[in-house]
PLY file of the C-alpha trace (Angstrom):
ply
format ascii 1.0
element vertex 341
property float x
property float y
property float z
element edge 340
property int vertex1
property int vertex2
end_header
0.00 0.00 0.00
0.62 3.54 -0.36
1.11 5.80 2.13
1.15 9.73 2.19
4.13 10.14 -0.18
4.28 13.28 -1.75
6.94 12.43 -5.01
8.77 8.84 -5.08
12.23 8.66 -5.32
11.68 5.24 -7.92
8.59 3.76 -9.23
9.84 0.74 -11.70
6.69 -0.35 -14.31
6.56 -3.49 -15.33
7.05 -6.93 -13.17
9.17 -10.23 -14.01
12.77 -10.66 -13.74
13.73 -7.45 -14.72
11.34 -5.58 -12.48
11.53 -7.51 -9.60
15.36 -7.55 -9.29
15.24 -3.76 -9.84
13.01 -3.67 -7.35
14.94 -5.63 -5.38
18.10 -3.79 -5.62
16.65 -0.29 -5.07
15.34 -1.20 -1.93
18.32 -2.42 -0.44
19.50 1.27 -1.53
17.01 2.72 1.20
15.34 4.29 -2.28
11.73 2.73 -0.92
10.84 1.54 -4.35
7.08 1.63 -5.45
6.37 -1.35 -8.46
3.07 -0.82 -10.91
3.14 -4.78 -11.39
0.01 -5.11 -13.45
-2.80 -7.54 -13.57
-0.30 -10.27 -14.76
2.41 -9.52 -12.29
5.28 -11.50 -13.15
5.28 -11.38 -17.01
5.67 -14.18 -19.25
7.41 -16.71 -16.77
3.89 -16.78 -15.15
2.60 -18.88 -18.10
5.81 -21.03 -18.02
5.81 -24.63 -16.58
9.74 -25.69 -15.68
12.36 -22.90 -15.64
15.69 -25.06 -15.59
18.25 -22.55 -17.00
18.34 -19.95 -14.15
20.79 -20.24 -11.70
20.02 -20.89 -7.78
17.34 -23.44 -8.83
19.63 -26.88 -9.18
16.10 -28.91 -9.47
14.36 -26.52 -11.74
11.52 -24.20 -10.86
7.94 -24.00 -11.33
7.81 -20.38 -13.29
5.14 -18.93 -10.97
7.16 -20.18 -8.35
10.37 -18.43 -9.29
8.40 -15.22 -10.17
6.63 -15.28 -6.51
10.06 -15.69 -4.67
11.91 -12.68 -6.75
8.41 -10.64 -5.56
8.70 -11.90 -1.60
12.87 -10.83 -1.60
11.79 -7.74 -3.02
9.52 -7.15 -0.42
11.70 -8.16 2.36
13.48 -5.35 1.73
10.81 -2.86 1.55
9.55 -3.42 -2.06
5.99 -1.73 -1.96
3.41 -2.93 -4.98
0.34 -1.63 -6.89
-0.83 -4.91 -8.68
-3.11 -2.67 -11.25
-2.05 -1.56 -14.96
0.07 1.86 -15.46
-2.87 3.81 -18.07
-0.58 6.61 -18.44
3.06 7.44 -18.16
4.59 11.40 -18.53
7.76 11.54 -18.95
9.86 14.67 -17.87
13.05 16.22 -20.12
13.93 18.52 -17.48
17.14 16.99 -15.65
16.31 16.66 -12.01
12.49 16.78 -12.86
9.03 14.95 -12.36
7.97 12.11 -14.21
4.32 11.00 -13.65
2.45 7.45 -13.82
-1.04 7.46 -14.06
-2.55 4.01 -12.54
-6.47 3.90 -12.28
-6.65 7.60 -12.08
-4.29 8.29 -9.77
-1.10 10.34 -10.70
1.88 8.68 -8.88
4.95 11.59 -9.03
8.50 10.39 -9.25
11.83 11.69 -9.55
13.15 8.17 -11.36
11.28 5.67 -13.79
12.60 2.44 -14.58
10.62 0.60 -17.34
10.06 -3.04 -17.22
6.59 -3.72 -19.07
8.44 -7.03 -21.36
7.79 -7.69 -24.43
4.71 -10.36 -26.33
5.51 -13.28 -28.42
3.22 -12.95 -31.49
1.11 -15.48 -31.86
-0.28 -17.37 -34.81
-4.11 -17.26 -33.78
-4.96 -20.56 -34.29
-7.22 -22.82 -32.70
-5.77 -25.37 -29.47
-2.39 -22.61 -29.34
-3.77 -21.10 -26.62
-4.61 -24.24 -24.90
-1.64 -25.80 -25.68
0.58 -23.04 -24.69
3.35 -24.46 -22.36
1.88 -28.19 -22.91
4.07 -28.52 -26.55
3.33 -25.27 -27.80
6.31 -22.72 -26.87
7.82 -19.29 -27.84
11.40 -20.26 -26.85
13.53 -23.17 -28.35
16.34 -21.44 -26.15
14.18 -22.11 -22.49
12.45 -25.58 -24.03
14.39 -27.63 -26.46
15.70 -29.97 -23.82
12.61 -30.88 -22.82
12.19 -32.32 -26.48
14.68 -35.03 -26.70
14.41 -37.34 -29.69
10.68 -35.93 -30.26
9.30 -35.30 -33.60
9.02 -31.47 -33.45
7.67 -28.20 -35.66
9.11 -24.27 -35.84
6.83 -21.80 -37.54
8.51 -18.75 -38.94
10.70 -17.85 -41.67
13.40 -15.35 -40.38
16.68 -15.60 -38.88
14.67 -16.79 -34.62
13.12 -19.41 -36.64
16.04 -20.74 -38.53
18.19 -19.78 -35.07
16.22 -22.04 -33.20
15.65 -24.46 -35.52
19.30 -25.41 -35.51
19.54 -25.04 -31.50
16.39 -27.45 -31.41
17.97 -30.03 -34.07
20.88 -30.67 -31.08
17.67 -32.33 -28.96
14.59 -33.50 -31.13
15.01 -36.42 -33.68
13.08 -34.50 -35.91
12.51 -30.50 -36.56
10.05 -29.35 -39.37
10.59 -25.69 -40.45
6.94 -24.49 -41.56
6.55 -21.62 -43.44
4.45 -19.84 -45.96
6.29 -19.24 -48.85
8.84 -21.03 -50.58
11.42 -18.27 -50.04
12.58 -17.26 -46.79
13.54 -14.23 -45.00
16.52 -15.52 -43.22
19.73 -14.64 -43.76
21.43 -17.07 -46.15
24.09 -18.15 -43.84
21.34 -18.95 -40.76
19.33 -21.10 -43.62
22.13 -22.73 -44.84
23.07 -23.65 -41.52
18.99 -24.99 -41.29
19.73 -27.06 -44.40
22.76 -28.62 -43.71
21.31 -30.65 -40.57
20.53 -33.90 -41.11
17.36 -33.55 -39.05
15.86 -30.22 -40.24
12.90 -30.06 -43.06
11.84 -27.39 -44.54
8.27 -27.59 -45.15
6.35 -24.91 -47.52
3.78 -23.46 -48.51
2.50 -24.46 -45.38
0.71 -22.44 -42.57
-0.50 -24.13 -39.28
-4.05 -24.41 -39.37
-4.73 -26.09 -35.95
-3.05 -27.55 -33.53
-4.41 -31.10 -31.86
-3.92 -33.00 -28.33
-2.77 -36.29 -27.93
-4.32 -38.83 -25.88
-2.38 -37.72 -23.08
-3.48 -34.10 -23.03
-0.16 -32.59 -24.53
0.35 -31.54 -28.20
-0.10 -34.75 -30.51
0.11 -33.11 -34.25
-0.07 -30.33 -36.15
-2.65 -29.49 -39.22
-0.69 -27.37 -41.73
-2.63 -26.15 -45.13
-0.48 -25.84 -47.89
-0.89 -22.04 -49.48
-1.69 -22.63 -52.54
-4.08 -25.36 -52.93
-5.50 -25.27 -50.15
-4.89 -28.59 -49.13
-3.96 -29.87 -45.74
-1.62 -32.37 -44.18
-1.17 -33.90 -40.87
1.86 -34.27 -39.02
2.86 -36.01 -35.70
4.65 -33.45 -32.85
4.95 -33.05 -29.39
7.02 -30.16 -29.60
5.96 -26.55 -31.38
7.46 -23.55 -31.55
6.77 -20.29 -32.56
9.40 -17.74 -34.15
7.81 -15.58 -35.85
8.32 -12.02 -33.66
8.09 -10.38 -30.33
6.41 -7.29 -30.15
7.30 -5.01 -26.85
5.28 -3.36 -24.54
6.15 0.62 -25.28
2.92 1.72 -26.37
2.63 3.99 -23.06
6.40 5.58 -23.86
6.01 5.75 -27.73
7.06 8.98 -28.92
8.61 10.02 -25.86
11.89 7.71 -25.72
13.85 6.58 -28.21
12.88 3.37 -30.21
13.55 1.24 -33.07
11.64 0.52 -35.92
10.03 -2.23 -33.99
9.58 -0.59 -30.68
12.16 -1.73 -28.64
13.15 1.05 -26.06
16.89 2.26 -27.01
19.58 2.94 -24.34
22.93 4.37 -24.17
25.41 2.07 -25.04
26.30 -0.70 -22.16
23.80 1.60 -19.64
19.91 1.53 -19.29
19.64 5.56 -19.71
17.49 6.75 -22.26
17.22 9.91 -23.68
15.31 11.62 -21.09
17.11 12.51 -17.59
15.78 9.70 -14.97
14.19 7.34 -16.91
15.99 3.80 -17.24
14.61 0.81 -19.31
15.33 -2.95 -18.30
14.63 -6.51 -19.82
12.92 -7.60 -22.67
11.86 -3.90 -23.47
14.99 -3.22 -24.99
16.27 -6.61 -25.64
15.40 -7.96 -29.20
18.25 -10.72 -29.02
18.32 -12.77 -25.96
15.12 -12.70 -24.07
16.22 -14.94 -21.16
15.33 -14.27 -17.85
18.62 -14.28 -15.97
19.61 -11.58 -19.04
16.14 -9.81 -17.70
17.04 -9.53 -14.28
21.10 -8.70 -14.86
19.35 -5.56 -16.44
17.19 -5.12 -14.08
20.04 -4.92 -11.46
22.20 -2.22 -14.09
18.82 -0.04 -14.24
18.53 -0.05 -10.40
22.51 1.12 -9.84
21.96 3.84 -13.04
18.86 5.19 -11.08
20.98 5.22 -8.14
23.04 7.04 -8.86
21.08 9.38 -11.29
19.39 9.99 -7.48
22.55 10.65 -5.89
23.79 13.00 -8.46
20.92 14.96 -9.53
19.17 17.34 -7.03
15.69 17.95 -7.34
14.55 21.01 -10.26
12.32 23.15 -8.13
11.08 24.57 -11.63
10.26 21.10 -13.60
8.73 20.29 -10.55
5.26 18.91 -11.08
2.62 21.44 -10.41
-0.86 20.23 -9.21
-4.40 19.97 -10.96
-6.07 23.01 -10.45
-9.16 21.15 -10.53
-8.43 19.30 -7.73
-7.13 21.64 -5.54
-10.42 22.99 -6.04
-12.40 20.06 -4.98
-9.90 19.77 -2.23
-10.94 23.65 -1.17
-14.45 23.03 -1.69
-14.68 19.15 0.66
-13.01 21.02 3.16
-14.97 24.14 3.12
-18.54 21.74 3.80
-16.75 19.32 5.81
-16.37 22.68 8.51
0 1
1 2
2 3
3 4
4 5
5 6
6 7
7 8
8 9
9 10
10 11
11 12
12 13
13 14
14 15
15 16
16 17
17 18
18 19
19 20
20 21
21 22
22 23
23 24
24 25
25 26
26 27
27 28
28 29
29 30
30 31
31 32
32 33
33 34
34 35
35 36
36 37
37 38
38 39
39 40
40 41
41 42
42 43
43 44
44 45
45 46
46 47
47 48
48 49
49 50
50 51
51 52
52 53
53 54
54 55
55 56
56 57
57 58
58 59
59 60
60 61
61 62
62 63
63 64
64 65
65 66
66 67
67 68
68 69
69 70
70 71
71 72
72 73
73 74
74 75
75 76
76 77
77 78
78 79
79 80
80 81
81 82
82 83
83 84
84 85
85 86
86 87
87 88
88 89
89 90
90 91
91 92
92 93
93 94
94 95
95 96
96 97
97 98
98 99
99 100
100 101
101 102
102 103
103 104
104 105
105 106
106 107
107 108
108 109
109 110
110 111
111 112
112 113
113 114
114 115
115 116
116 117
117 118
118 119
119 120
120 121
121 122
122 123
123 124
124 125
125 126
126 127
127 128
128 129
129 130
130 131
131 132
132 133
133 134
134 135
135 136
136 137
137 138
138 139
139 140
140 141
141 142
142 143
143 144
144 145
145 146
146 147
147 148
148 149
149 150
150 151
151 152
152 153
153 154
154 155
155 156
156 157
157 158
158 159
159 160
160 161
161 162
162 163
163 164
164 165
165 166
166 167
167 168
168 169
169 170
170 171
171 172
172 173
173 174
174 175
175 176
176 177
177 178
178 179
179 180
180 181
181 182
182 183
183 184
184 185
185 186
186 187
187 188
188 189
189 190
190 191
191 192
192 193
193 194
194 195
195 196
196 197
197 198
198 199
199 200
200 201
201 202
202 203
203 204
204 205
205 206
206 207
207 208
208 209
209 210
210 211
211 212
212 213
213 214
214 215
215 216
216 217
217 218
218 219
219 220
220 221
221 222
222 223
223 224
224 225
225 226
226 227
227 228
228 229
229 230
230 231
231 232
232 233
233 234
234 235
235 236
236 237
237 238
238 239
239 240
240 241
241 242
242 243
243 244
244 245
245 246
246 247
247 248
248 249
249 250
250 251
251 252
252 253
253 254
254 255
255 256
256 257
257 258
258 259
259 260
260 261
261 262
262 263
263 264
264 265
265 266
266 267
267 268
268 269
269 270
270 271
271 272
272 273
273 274
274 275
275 276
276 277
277 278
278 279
279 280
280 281
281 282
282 283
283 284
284 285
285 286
286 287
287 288
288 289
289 290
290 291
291 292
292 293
293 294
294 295
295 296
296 297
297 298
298 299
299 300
300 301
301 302
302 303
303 304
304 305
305 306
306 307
307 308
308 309
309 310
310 311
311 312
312 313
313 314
314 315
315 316
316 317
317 318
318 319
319 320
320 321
321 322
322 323
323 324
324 325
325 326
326 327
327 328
328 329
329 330
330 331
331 332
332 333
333 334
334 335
335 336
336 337
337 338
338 339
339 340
């Protein structure tokens, strides 16, 4: 909860790895942090089954698990939480000024922002992905291949990802199917010669995924592609499908006022989480169009929270980019205290 804080010194939007350990390391700075988690605190590890590539977790980790103990050592420390959606977000270009964060109507000042709102696989749209999703269906060959050894296995896409973790995949599965719509690809030709050269890679095309199926044990059992230019369809066996075909990142409420790339990943300077504007820091899968894993989420996360630190440190507070109140509600303010006498 909130208490009667007039400006924070750090509000960080955005949960998950990156959010959390910023969280986590700001509050052992005595900087009293204040998280906007969201709805869906935790991010995208909150839909994932077994995290076994982070380190600390020897057996693995349930990924709601992992993303609830990040949240209770951030507390421990003094962490506080809003678990509601940021609406609104104001950033200041005045150095030492006021940014402002608008969450369900309230306008939460603060002298440091550190963004953290992830970034969405795209998703194909197609009947039983949804319900498959983390039960064969996957967004990251990286986080799952392992868990598809010697299984007959599918990755949608055509760009570099797909053919990226096509190859990565081929080290596991006996079998990897590259499905795409056209004939031509947009990978580079070194990434799809690498595809082609392994013994256990296919490319399969014109095809698009139509559906995909259960097995009889509840799990992905096949795939139904349609071929593009027939129209006809084909079956084939899987237990393992991934999709590569894009991330899209959650920036929409800083468009326009940081820096971004032509696909709306938050830029920083160089090696640093600084944007362009004086205060505001950006962690995790927001700016990261090449990793995405969450131990890279959370070193971030832990470089945003020592740039804000010391952005704190250095910077003394602009008494003229300070922000000035509503009117209007000053007004109501008079007037409730004028009847309440």
């Amino acid at each position: 909860m909130r208490e009667n804080v007039d400006i924070e010194n750090v509000v960080i939007v955005g949960s998950g790895p990156a959010g959390y350990t910023a969280a986590l390391y700001t509050a052992r700075a005595d900087l009293n942090p204040l998280v906007i988690e969201g709805f869906a605190w935790g991010g995208l590890l909150q839909q994932t089954t077994d995290v076994e590539n982070y380190p600390g977790y020897p057996q693995g980790v349930m990924g709601p698990q992992m993303m609830q103990d990040l949240r209770d050592q951030a507390e421990r420390f003094g962490t506080r939480f809003i678990t509601d959606d940021a609406t609104k977000i104001e950033l200041s270009s005045e150095n030492g000024g006021t940014h402002v964060v608008t969450v369900g109507g309230e306008e939460i000042r603060t002298r440091a922002v550190i963004l953290a709102m992830g970034a969405e696989p795209k998703k194909l749209g197609v009947p039983g992905e949804d319900e498959l999703s983390a039960r064969g269906v996957s967004y990251c060959a990286t986080c799952d291949a392992a868990f598809f050894r010697d299984a007959d296995t599918i990755v949608v896409g055509g760009g570099d990802t797909a053919m990226e973790d096509a190859t990565f995949l081929s080290k596991f599965a006996g079998k990897v199917n590259i499905v795409h719509r056209r004939p031509e690809f947009r990978a580079s030709a070194i990434m799809l010669d690498r595809a082609r050269a392994s013994e256990n890679i296919e490319l399969v095309t014109p095809y698009v995924v139509q559906r995909f199926e259960p097995g009889e044990n509840g799990s992905l059992g096949r795939a139904i592609l349609e071929n593009t230019e027939d129209g006809s369809t084909k079956e084939i066996p899987v237990t393992g499908a991934f999709v590569a075909i894009g991330h899209e990142p959650n920036s929409h409420l800083v468009q326009g006022q940081v820096d971004t790339d032509e696909d709306g990943y938050v830029l920083v300077d160089g090696r640093s989480t600084r944007t362009k504007l004086p205060g505001v820091f950006a962690a995790g899968d927001l700016t990261d169009r090449v990793y995405r894993q969450a131990v890279t989420a959370a070193g971030t996360g832990c470089m945003a929270a020592l740039d804000a630190e010391a952005y704190l440190r250095d910077t003394p507070i602009d008494a003229e980019a300070h922000w000035e109140p509503d009117p209007k509600k000053v007004e109501a303010a008079a007037e409730s205290a004028a009847h309440s006498t």
